[in-house]
N, C-alpha and C positions, 0 to 999 in steps of 0.2 A: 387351695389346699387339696389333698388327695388323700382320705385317711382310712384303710383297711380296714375290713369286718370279718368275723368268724371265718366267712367264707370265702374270702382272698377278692370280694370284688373294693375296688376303689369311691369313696364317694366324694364328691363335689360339690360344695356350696355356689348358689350362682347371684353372685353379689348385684344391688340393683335394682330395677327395673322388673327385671322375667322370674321372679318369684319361683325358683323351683331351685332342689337338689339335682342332683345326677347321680346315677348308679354305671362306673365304668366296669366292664368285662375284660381282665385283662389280657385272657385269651383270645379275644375275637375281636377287642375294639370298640366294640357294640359298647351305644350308651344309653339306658333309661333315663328320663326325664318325667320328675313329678314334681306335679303345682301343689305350691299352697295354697289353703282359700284365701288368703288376703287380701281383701278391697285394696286397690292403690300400691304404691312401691312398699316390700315387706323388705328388702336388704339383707336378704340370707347370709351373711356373714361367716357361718360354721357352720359343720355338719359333723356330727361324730358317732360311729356306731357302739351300741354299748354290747355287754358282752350276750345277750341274748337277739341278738339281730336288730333290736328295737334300733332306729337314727334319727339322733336327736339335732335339731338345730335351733340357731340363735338367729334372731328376725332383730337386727339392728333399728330396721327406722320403726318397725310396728311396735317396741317394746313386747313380744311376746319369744315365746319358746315354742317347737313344732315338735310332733311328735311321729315320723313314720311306723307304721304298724305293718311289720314283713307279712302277717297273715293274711290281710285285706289290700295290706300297696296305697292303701291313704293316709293322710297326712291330718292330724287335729291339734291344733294350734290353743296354746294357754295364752289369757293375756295377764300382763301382770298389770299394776296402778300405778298412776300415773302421780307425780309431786302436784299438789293444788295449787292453780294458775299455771302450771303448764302443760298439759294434757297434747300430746299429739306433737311432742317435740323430743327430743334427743335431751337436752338437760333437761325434761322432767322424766324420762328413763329412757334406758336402750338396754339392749342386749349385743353381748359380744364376741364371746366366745365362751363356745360347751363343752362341759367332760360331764359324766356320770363318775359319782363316788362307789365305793364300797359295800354300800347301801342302797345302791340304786334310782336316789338322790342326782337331783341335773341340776349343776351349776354355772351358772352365767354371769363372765364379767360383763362391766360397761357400765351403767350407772344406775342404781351403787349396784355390790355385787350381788346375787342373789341365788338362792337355792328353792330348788320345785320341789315338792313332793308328789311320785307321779299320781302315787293313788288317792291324795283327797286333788290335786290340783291344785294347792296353797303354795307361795312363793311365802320364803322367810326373806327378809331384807337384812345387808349389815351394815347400819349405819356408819360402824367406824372406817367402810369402806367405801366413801361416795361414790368412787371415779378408780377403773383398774383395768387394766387392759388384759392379763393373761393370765391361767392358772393349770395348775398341772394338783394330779391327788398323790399321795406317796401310799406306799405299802403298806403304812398306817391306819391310813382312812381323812389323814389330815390334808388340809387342800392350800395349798402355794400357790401364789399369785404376785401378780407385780404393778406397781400403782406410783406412777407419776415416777420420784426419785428415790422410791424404795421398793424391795421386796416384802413379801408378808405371809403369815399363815392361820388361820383359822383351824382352830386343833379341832382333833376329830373326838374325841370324850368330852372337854367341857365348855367347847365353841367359843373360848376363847381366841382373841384375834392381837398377835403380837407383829410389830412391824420393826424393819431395822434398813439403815442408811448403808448403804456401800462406800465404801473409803471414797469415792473420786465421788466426788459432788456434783450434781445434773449429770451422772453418767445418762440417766435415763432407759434402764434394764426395758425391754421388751417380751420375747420371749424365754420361758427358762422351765427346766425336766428337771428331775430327781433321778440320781442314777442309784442301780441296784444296792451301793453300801447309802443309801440314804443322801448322799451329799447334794446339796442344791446347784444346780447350775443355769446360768443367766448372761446373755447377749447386753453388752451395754454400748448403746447405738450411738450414743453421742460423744462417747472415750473410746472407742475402740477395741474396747478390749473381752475377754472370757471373765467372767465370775463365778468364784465357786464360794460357796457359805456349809459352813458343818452346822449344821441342831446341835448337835452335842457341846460345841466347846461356844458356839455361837461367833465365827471369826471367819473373816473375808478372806481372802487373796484373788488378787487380778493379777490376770496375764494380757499383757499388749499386742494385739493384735497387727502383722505388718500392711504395709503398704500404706498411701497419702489419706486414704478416710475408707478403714474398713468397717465401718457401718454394721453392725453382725445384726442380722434379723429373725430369720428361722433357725430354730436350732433342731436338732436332734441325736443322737446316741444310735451307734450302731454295736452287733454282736460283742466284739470287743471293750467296750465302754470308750471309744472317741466320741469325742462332740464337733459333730458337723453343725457348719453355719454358711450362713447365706450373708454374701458382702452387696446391703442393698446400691451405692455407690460404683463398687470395680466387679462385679457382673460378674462374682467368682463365687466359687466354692469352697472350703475351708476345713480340712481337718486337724483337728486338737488334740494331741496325745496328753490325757492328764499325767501319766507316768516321766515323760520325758521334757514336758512345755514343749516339743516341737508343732510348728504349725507346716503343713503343707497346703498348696493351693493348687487349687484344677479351674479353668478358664470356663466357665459357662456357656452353654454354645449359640446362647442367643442373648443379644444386647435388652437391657433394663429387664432384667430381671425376675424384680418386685416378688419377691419367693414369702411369702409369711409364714407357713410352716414347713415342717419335715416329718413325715411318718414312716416308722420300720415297719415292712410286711415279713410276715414268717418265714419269708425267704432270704432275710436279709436285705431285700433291698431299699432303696429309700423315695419315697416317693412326693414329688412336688408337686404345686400347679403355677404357672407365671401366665399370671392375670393378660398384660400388654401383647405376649403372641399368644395367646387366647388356645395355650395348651399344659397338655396333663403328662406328669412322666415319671421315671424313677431313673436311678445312679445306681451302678455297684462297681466295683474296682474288682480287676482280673485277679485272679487266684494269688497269693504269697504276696501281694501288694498292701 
């Protein structure tokens, strides 16, 4: 992933082994690299900058959350606890992907989900969410997420956590944003198709995505309110008019893909990272396009 800060630089999680983010410049190219302290493979899995510079990330095999501090340029790492009898493993916790809420509050899917608070350094746990892979906050304060064969929301006034099923069964949603009129939107990687969910009336509709197995994995929303996606399968690109259902597709110009996010920078453009050619980039489409 490549996800923009105040300051227009790009950051990169470096999943794995080499324990460190990146700070890309995207004027000159120039990339910083900072470690974490993490004894052994930590799995930086995300990185996301919140709105005071601070860059939070998710440390998948450590179970912990990191904390870059733009004033000092180091890195201090929370660990959260582990389920008893399984300590030091993935099903007794991970971390998986981070956003900061509204409150300044760092939440992390993976197992179960969980929310930091930065200034005592306490993680709250939500049991009713063992296992979830992605979440996005709304204008609200409330925080969406997607967990196995459904989506979900943990409200932001009484932390309530309500879940609901998408009409096609084992679609299997991955990623999914909230766009500016609040509507929920969601990649369902095993049906093919766009999902979109209203709060307000609480009702689905899917759109079919074409071609043999479009796979929709990253998503993101540009200026306009289209939702681009990422076909992890046909090595393409995807935009979704929700006004019109029409989909168009642009050819990706390197084989496998493997895109898992999308972020808009201030400039409109949108910026990826594909793991397998072991580079970072963004997309914009020529003027009146």
């Amino acid at each position: 992933s490549g996800a923009p800060d105040k300051d227009g630089y790009i950051w990169l999680a470096y999943y794995g082994t080499l324990n460190r983010i990146g700070k890309l410049d995207p004027k000159t190219g120039e990339i910083q690299e900072f470690s974490v302290p993490n004894q052994g493979a930590a799995g930086v899995h995300s990185a996301f900058p919140g709105p005071d510079g601070t860059v939070w990330m998710a440390e998948q095999l450590s179970n912990k959350v990191g904390k870059w501090d733009p004033s000092t340029q180091k890195i201090t790492e929370y660990q959260d606890a582990y389920l008893p009898g399984k300590e030091g493993t993935q099903a007794g916790g991970s971390k998986h992907t981070v956003r900061v809420d509204l409150k300044g509050n760092v939440w992390s899917t993976g197992m179960p989900l969980t929310r930091l608070d930065p200034k005592t350094g306490k993680f709250t746990r939500f049991s009713e969410v063992p296992r979830c892979y992605d979440l996005t906050v709304d204008k609200e304060g409330s925080v969406w997420f997607t967990s196995g064969p459904q989506i979900g929301k943990v409200d932001a006034k009484t932390e309530k956590v309500t879940k609901w099923n998408p009409p096609t069964a084992d679609s299997f949603p991955r990623r999914l944003l909230v766009d500016p009129d609040g509507i929920v939107w969601f990649g369902e990687y095993n049906s093919g198709k766009i999902g979109r969910f209203d709060p307000k009336t609480e009702t689905f509709q899917e759109f079919q995505l074409p071609g043999p197995s479009p796979t929709p994995y990253a998503l993101g929303i540009d200026k306009n309110n289209n939702i681009w996606y990422s076909s992890d399968e046909m090595d393409l690109l995807g935009r979704f008019d929700p006004k019109t259902g029409q989909v168009t597709e642009y050819p990706f110009p390197y084989s496998e893909n493997f895109l898992k996010e999308l972020f808009t920078d201030s400039q409109g453009r949108m910026w990826y990272g594909t793991g397998p050619n072991n580079k970072v980039g963004y997309f914009t489409l020529a003027t009146g396009n």
